[in-house]
N, C-alpha and C positions, 0 to 999 in steps of 0.2 A: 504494500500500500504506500503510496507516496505521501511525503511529506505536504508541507506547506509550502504556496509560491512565495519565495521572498525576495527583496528591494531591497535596496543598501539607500544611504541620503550622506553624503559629504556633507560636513561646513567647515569652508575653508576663509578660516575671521584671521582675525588682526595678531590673533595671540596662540594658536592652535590649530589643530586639523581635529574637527570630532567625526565619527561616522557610526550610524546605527543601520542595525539591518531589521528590518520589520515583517511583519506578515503581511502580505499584498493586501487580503482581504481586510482584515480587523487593526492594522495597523499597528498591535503592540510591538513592543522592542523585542529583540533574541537574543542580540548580541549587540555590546559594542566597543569601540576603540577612539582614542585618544593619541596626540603625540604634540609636543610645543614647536613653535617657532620660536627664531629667533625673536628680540626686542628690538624697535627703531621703527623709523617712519619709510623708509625706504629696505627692501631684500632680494636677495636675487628669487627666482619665480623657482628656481631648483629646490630648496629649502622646503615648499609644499608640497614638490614634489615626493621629496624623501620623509616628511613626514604623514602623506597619505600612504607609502609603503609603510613605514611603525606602522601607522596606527591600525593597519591591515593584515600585519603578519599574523601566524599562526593559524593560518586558515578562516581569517572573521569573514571572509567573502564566499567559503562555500557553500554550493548553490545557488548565490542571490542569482536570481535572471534578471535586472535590469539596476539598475546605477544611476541615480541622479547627483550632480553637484552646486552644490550654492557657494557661493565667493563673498569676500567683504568687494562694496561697491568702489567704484571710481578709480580704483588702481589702474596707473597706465604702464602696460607691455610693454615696451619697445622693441621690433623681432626686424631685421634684416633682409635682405633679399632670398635667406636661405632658411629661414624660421628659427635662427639662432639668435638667445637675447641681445638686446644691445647694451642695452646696462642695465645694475637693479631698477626693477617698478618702484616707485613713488607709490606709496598707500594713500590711499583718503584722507589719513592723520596728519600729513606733510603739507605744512603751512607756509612752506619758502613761498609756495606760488599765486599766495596773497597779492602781491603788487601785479602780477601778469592777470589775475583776476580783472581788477580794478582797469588794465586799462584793453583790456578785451572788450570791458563793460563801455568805457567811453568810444570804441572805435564802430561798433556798430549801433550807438546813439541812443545809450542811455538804459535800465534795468527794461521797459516796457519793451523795448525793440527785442530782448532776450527772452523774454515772457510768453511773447509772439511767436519768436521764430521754434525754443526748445520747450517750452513749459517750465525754464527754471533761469535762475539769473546764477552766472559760473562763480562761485565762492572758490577757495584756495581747495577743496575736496575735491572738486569735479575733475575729468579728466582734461578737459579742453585746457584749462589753467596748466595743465601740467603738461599738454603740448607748448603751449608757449613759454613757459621755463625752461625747456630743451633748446628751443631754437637760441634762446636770446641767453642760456650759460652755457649749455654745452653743443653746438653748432655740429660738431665735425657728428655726434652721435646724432644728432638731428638729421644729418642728410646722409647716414647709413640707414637710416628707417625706413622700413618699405611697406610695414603694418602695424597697427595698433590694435591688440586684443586687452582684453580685463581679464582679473585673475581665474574668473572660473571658467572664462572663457579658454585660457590657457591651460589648468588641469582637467578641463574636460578634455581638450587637442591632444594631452599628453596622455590620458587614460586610453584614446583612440590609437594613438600611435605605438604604444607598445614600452614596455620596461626597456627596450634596450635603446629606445631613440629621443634625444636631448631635444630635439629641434623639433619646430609645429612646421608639418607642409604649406608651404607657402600656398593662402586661398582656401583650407581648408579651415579653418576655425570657423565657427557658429556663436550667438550667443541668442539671448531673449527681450523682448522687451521690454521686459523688466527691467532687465541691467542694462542694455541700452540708451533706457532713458535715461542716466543717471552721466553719461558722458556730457553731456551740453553739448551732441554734435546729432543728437537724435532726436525728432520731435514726436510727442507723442499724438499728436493730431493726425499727423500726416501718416506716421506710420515709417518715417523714410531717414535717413541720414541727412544731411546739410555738411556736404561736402566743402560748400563754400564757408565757414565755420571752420572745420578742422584747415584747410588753408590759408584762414584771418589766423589761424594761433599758427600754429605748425610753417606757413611758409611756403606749404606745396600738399598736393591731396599723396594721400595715403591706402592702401586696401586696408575695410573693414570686416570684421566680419556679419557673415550674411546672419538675418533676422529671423529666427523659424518661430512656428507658432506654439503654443506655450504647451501641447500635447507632443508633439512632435518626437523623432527620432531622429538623431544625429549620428548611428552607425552602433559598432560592435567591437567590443574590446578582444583580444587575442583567445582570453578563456569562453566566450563566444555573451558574455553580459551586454544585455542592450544598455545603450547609451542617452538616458533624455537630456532635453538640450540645457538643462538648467538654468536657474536667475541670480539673481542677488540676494544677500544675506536678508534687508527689510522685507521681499519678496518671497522668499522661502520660508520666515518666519510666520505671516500674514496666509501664507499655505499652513504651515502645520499646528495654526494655530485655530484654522477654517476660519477666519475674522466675515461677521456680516454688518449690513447697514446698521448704523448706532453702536459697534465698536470703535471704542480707541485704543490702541494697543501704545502705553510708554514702557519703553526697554530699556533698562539699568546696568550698563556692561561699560567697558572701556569709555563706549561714547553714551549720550543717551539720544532715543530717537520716537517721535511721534508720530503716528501712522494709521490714517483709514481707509477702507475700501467707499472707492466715489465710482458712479457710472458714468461720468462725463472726466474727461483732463480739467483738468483744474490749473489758473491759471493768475499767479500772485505776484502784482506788478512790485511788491513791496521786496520780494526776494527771500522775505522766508520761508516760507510753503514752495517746497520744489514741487514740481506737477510728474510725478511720476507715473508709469504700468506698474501692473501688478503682474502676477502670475498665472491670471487665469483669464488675461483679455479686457480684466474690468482696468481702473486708475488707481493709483497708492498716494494720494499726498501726503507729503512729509517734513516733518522739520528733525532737524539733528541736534545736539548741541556735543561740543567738543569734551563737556564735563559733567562724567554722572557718579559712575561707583567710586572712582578714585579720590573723587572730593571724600569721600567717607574714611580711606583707605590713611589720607592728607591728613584728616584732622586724628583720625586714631593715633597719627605717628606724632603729630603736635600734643599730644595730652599726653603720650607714653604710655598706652593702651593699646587695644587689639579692637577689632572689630564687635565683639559680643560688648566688651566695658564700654564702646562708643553708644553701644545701642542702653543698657544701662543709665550713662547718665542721662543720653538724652531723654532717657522716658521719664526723668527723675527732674524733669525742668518745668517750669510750664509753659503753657503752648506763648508760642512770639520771645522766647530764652528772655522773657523781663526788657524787651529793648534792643536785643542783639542780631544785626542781620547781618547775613556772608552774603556775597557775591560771588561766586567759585567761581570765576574766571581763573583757575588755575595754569592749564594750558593753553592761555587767549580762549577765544570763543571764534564759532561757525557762524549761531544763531543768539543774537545779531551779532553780526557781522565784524568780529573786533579779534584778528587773531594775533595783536600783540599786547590786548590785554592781560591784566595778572588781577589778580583777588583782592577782595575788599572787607575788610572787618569793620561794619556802620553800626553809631550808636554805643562803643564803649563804653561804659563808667566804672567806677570804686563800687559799683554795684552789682552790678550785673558780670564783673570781671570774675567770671567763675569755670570751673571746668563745665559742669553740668547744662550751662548758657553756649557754651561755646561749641560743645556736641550737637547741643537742639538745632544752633543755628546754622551745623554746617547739614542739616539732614532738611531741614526747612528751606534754605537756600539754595540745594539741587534739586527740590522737587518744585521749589517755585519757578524755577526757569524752563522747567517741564510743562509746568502745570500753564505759561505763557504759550507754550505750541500749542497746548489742547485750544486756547483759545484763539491760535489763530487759522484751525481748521475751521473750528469754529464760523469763523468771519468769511471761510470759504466756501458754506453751504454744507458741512456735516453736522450728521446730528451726534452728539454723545448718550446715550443712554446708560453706558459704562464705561470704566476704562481697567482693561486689563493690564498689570504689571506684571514684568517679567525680566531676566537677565539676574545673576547672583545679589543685586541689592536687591531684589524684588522681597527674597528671603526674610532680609532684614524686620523684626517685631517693630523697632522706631519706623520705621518706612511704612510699614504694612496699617499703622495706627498715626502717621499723621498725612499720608497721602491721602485723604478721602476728602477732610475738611479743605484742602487747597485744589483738590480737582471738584469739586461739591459735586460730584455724583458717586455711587457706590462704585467702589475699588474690588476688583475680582484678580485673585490672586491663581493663576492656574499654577498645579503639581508641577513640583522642581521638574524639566525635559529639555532636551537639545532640543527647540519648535527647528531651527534654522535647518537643523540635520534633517528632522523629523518633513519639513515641508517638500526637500528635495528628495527626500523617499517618497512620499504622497506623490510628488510629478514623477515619480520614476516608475509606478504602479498608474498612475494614469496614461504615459504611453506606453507603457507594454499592456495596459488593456485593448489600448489605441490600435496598435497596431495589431492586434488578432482579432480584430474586427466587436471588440467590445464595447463598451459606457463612451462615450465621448465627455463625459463630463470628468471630474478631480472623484474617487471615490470617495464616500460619506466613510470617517473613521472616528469611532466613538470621542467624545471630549473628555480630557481628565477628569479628576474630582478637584473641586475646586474652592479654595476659601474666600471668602466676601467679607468685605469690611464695609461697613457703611458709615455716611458721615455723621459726626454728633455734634459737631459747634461749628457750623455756617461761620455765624459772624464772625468769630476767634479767626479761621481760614481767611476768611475776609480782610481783618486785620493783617494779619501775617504777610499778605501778598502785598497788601498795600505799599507797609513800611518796606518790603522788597524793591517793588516799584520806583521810592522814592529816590531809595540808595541807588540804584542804577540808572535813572534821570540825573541823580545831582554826578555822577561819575562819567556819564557817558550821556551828555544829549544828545549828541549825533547819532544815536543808534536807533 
């Protein structure tokens, strides 16, 4: 009697390679694997490679029939005329290309003319900014370029070509629109590239790769696993998370990120709502910000505590730490738009100068600048009916009991899961359904169990965001 059909799901993030293998049908986990990357804003693309080998040995792949991969977004490739890299990718986290943002922005006439043309106005993450930081520091690697693929774009190329071969055939990478949309050189209107775009930054047009549809197959691995074309990290989350009309999904990891499913692109002349795809044909708007879990991670190391004692004192405060607001601009900020900013400790006194003040307000002060995306989906025609939290602070008791009152709807905490892994196994089980003539839809897989926190002091939240607000007007009007 044979087993069960099973899926594998890559996520291939900032900080590791995780991969689960699931049961095509019911979705549960079987197995799964792990392995780290290196640290920095820039790596060579081989690094992922060899740690989707880790995190796959011992046989965690046998059986699966088909393989999905998700990538952290906006990473730029640089591959050669040979499909050999040209130098490390630049991650999404790499904020050199701040100033080539800025004047991409002024050369095609202002944030609204970018709005227009990509759904997103190019911050220092996108990949277009990071074309034109090659041209204009490193030239000679600029004009070795003959393609531009994104990371998972790239370990899917590599999953397809084989353990033994370094290099992506040149014109053979795929990606989705999901990840696509997150370049600034892909509109999600149109559906099409904007060639004229990558040679305002870049200098000269480039091959991209081609666009499949979000069911799709992109080929077969040597051990004969089919290959689905996979998305981006927000994308494969918002899969394995099944997100519908009236959620909000904020993620609590490296970066933090706000994200709903909309049936129209969306389209924010302000710049911080990127008008993303999603993963199954519908739109993702999103806003990111540079600074989520770490700020927790920052203030445990400033108080000489761990994470558990952070959450401790902060429950031991009261709500608004008596006066005390962070601004966790720790690594500059995305959203808004400041990536040489640094951090603000507002409202001091002999009073409130306490550890327990100091906890509250660094856990107050990362979800308030959260809790400003939910608002400016908001502004963009979504509804919130809840917001789901997720990523390792999600965890956190301080988080999970003062996030409700600053998002003022109920807070749904879904079961600790890789969603990111979990969502590129769901598309990996949608085209191998696809393709033997099955569902054309994402298969239905049961939802975690899950914990809810609801809010209890409005006004307190109310407060709390306020005095946020004021501290980051009087620091940063221009934002």
């Amino acid at each position: 009697m044979s087993g069960p059909t099973l899926v594998a799901g890559v996520d291939s993030s900032t900080q590791a390679t995780k991969v689960v293998v699931c049961d095509a049908d019911s979705g549960v986990v079987v197995r799964e694997g792990r392995a780290a990357h290196p640290d920095g804003t820039e790596v060579d693309p081989e690094h992922w490679w060899r740690a989707l080998l880790s995190a796959t040995e011992d046989g965690l792949l046998a059986g699966v029939d088909a393989i999905g991969v998700a990538g952290q977004q906006h990473g730029m490739v640089a591959l050669d005329e040979h499909g050999a890299v040209v130098r490390p990718a630049l991650l999404w986290n790499d904020t050199r290309s701040a100033g080539s943002g800025h004047s991409l922005v002024e050369e095609l006439g202002g944030m609204a003319a970018w709005v227009e043309a990509v759904g997103s106005v190019p911050l220092a993450a996108f990949t277009v900014t990071k074309l034109r930081w090659l041209a204009e520091h490193e030239p000679e690697s600029a004009r070795r370029t003959s393609e531009i693929v994104l990371p998972h774009d790239w370990v899917t190329a590599r999953l397809l070509g084989g353990e033994g071969r370094a290099t992506v055939a040149p014109g053979s990478a795929t990606t989705d629109r999901g990840d696509a949309s997150g370049t600034g050189y892909w509109s999600p209107t149109t559906g099409a590239y904007r060639q004229d775009l990558v040679k305002l930054a870049l200098g000269s047009e480039v091959a991209l790769p081609k666009v499949l549809a979000p069911n799709a197959t992109c080929g077969t691995t040597d051990a004969g696993m089919l290959v689905s074309v996979g998305t981006g990290d927000n994308m494969a989350a918002a899969l394995g998370l099944a997100i519908r009309p009236g959620d909000v999904v904020v993620s609590l990891g490296t970066s933090g990120t706000v994200f709903g499913v909309h049936d129209q692109p969306v389209a924010d002349a302000t710049g911080m709502v990127a008008g993303f795809s999603d993963a199954t044909g519908q739109f993702l708007p999103l806003v990111c910000t540079l600074n989520a879990a770490r700020v927790l991670g920052a203030a445990a190391a400033l108080l000489d505590t761990d994470l558990p004692g952070l959450e401790r004192l902060a429950l031991s405060a009261r709500p608004g730490a008596d006066g005390l607001s962070l601004l966790p601009y720790l690594d500059g900020e995305r959203t808004p738009n400041l990536p040489t900013a640094t951090g603000t400790l507002g409202g001091l006194t002999r009073h409130n100068a306490t550890p327990e003040n100091l906890a509250r307000a660094a856990v107050e002060g990362m979800l308030c600048g959260l809790a400003d995306g939910v608002d400016a989906l908001l502004a963009q025609g979504l509804q919130t009916r809840r917001v789901l939290l997720i990523g390792g602070a999600a965890r956190s008791q301080a988080v999970q009991r003062i996030a409700p009152e600053l998002f003022a709807v109920p807070v749904v905490v879904p079961a600790p899961a890789e969603y990111v892994a979990l969502g590129a196994a769901r598309q990996a089980a949608w085209a191998l359904a696809t393709s033997t003539g099955g569902d054309t839809a994402a298969p239905e897989w049961p939802a975690a169990a899950d914990v809810v926190c609801e809010p209890v002091d409005l006004e307190q939240g109310a407060e709390v965001r306020a005095a946020y607000r004021r501290l980051r007007e009087s620091m940063h009007p221009e934002a």
